[in-house]
Kinemage of the C-alpha trace (Angstrom):
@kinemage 1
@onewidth
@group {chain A} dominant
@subgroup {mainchain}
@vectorlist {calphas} color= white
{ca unk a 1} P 1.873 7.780 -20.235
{ca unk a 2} L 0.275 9.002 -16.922
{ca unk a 3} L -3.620 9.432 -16.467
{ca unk a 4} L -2.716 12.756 -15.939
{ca unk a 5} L 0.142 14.830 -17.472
{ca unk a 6} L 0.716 16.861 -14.550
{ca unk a 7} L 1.933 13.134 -13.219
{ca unk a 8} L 4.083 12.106 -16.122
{ca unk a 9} L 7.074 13.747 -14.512
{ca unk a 10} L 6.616 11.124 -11.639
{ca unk a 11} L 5.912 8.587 -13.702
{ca unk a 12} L 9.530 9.458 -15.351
{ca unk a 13} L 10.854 9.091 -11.889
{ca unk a 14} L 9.476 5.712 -10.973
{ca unk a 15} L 10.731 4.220 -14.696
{ca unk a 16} L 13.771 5.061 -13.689
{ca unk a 17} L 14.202 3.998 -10.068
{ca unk a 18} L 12.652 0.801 -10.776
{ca unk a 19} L 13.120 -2.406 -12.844
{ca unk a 20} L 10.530 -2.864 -15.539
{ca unk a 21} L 8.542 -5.228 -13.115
{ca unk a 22} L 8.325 -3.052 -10.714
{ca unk a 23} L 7.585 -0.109 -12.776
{ca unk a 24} L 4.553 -2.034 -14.657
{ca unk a 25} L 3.450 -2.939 -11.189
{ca unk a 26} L 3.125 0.594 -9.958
{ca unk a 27} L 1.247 1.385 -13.161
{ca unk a 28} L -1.232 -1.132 -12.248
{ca unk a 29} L -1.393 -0.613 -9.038
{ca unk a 30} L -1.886 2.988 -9.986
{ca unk a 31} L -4.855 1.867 -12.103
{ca unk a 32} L -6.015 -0.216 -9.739
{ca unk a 33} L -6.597 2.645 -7.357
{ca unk a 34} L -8.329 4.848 -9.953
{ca unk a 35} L -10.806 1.948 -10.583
{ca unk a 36} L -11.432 1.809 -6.706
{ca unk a 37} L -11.654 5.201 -6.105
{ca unk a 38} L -14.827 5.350 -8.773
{ca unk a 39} L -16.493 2.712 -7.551
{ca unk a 40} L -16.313 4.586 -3.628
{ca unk a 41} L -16.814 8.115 -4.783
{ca unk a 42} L -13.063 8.915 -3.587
{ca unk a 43} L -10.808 11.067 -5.223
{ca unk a 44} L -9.479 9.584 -7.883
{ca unk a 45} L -6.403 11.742 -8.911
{ca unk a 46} L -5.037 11.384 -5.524
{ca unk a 47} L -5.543 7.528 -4.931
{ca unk a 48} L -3.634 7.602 -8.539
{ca unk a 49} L -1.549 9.340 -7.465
{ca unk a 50} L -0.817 7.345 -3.935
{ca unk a 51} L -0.697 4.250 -6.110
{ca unk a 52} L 1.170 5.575 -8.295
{ca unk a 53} L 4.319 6.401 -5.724
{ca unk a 54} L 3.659 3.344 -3.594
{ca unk a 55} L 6.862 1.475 -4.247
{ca unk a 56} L 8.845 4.852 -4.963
{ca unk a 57} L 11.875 3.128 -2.881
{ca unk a 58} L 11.426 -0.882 -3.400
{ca unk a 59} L 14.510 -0.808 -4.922
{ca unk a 60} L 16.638 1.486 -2.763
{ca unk a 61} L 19.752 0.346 -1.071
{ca unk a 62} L 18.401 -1.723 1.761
{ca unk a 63} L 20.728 0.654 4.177
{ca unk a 64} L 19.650 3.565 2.446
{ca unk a 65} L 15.664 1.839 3.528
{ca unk a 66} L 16.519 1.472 7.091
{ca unk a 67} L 17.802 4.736 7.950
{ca unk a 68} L 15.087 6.525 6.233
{ca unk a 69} L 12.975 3.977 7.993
{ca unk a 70} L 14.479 5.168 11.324
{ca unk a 71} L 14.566 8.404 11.363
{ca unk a 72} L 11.288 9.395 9.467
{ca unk a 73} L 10.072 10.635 12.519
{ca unk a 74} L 6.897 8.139 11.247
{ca unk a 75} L 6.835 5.794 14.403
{ca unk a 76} L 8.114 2.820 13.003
{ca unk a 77} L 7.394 0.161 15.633
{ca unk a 78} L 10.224 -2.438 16.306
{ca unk a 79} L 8.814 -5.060 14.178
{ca unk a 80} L 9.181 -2.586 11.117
{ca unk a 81} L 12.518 -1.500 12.222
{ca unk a 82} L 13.624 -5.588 12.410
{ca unk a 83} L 11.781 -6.423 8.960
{ca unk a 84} L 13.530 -5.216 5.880
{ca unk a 85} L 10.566 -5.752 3.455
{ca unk a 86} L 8.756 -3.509 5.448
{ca unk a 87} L 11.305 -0.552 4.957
{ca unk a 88} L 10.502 0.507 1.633
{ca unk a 89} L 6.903 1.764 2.733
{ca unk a 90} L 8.035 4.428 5.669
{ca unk a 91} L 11.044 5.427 3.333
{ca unk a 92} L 8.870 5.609 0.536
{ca unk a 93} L 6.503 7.857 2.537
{ca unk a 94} L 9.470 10.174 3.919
{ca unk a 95} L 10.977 10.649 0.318
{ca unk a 96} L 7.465 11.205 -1.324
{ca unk a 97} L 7.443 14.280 1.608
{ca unk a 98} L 10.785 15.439 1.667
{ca unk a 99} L 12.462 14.899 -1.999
{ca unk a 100} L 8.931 15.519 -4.067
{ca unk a 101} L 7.278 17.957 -1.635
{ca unk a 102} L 3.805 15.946 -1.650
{ca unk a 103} L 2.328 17.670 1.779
{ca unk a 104} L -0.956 15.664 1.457
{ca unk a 105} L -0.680 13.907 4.491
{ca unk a 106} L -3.232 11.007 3.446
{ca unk a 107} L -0.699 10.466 0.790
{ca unk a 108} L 1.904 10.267 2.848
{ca unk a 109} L 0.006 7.745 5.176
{ca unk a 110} L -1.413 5.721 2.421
{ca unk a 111} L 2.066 4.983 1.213
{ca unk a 112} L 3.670 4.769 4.668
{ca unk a 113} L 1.091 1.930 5.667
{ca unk a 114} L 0.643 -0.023 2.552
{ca unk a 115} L 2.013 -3.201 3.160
{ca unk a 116} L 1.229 -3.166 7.113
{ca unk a 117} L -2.022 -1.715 7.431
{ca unk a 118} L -3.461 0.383 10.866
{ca unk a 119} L -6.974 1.085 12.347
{ca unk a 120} L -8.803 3.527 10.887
{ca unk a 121} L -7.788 4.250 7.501
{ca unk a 122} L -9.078 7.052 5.345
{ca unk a 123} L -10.915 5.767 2.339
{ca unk a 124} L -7.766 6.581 0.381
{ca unk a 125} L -5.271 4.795 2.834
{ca unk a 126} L -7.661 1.566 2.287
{ca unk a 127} L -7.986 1.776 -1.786
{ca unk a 128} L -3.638 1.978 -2.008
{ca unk a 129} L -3.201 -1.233 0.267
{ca unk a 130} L -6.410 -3.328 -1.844
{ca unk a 131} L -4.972 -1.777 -5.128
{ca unk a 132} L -1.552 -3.218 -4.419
{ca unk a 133} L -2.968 -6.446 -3.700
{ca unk a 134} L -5.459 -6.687 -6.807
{ca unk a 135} L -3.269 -4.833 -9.428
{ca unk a 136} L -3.501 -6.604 -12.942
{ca unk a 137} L -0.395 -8.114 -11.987
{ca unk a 138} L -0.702 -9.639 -9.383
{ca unk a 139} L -1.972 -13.918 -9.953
{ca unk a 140} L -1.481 -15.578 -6.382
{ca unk a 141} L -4.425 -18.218 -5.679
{ca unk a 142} L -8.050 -16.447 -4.945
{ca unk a 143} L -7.032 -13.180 -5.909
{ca unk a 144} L -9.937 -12.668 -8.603
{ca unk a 145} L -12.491 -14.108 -5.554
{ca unk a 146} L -10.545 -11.375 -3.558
{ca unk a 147} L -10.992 -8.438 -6.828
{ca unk a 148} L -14.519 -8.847 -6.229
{ca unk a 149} L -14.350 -8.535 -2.331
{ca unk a 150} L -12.796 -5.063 -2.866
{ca unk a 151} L -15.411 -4.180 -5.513
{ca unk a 152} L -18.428 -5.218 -3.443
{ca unk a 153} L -17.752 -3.783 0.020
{ca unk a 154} L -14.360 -2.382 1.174
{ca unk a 155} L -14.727 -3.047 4.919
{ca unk a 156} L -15.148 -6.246 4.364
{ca unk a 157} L -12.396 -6.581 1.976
{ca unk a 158} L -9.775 -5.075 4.478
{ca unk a 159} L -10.874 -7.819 6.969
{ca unk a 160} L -10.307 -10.329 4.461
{ca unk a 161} L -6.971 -8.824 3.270
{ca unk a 162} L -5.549 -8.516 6.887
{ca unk a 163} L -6.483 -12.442 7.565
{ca unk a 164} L -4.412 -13.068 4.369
{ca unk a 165} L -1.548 -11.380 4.972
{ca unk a 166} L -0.699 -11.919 9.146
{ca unk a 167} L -1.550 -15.795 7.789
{ca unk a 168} L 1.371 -14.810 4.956
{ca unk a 169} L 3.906 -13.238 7.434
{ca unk a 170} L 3.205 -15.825 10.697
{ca unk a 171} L 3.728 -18.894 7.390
{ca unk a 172} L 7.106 -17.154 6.872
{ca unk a 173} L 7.943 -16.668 10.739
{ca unk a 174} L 7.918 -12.953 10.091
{ca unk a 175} L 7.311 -10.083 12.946
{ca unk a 176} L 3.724 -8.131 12.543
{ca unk a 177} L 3.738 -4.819 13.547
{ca unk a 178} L 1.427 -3.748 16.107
{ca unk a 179} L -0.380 -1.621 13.262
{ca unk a 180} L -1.384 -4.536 11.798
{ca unk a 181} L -2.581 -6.404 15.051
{ca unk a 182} L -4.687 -2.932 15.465
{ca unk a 183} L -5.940 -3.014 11.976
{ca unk a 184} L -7.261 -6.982 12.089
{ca unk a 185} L -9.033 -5.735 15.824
{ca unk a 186} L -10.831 -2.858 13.933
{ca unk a 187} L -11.370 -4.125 10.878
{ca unk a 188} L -13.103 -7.569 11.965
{ca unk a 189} L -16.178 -5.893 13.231
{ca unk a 190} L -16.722 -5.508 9.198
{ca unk a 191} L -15.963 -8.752 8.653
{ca unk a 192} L -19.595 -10.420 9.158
{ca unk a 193} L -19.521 -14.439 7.232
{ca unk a 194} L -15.299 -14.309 8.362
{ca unk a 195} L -14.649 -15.973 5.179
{ca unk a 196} L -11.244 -15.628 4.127
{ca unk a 197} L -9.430 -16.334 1.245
């Protein structure tokens, strides 16, 4: 069951939106952000919660994706609009707001930028995109060198993350969003021995 039981009744949801995989991944993604959030002093229900809700519509109808995508009113940029595994995060965002009535608007943006990243994220935008990369789950090469870059100074580990995931789109000839050029810009700055993984 949830953390919290006031969130069971979305964890109910998720189980049954999502394949088992994708549930567990949520869970521990979930998790993931709780463990963050106590190590920064953030609030820990709500990055639970964010985590929790993250991949609310991976597994939508890819149609169903786009138009949310589209007319979220979220200003998708074209490279979102043109990528279709970047649709789940602005529809997941816009159902989140409209079908659970979740108002918290660093919810909403935590989920709506999760896989892209921007400049400037709240402390709670930042914990849901690490936690989705260091989940328990999750086994691609370096990611337990990459667990403790989240654990021992967030700024840093954005910087690191960003690297590793434009390198992961550009190997896959993939568009990047211009959020994502703005958050590697911004982020950097933290980014003092530019190791990556």
């Amino acid at each position: 069951m949830s953390r919290y039981e006031e969130f069971d009744k979305y964890e109910k949801l998720i189980k049954e939106r999502l394949s088992k995989k994708r549930f567990n991944h949520s869970m521990n993604v979930a998790e993931a952000c709780y463990s963050l959030a106590e190590r920064y002093g953030a609030d820990k229900k709500r990055c639970y919660l964010a985590g929790l809700l993250h991949d609310v519509m991976k597994e939508e109808l890819p149609e169903k994706q786009k138009q949310m995508t589209v007319e979220s009113g979220m200003l998708p940029d074209t490279a979102e609009v043109e990528s279709p595994p970047l649709w789940h995060a602005v529809a997941g965002a816009v159902y989140v707001r409209d079908k659970l009535d979740i108002a918290d608007e660093e919810i909403l943006a935590a989920i709506r930028f999760h896989t892209i990243g921007c400049a400037k994220m709240t402390l709670l935008e930042k914990i849901v995109y690490l936690g989705d990369m260091i989940s328990e789950d999750r086994d691609y090469k370096d990611v337990d060198k990459f667990r403790k870059f989240c654990y021992d100074d967030i700024n840093v580990a954005m910087s690191v993350a960003l690297i590793y995931n434009i390198e992961s789109v550009c190997k896959k000839c993939g568009k990047l969003p211009h959020y994502s050029f703005e958050a590697y810009n911004y982020y950097l700055q933290y980014n003092k021995e530019k190791e990556s993984l």
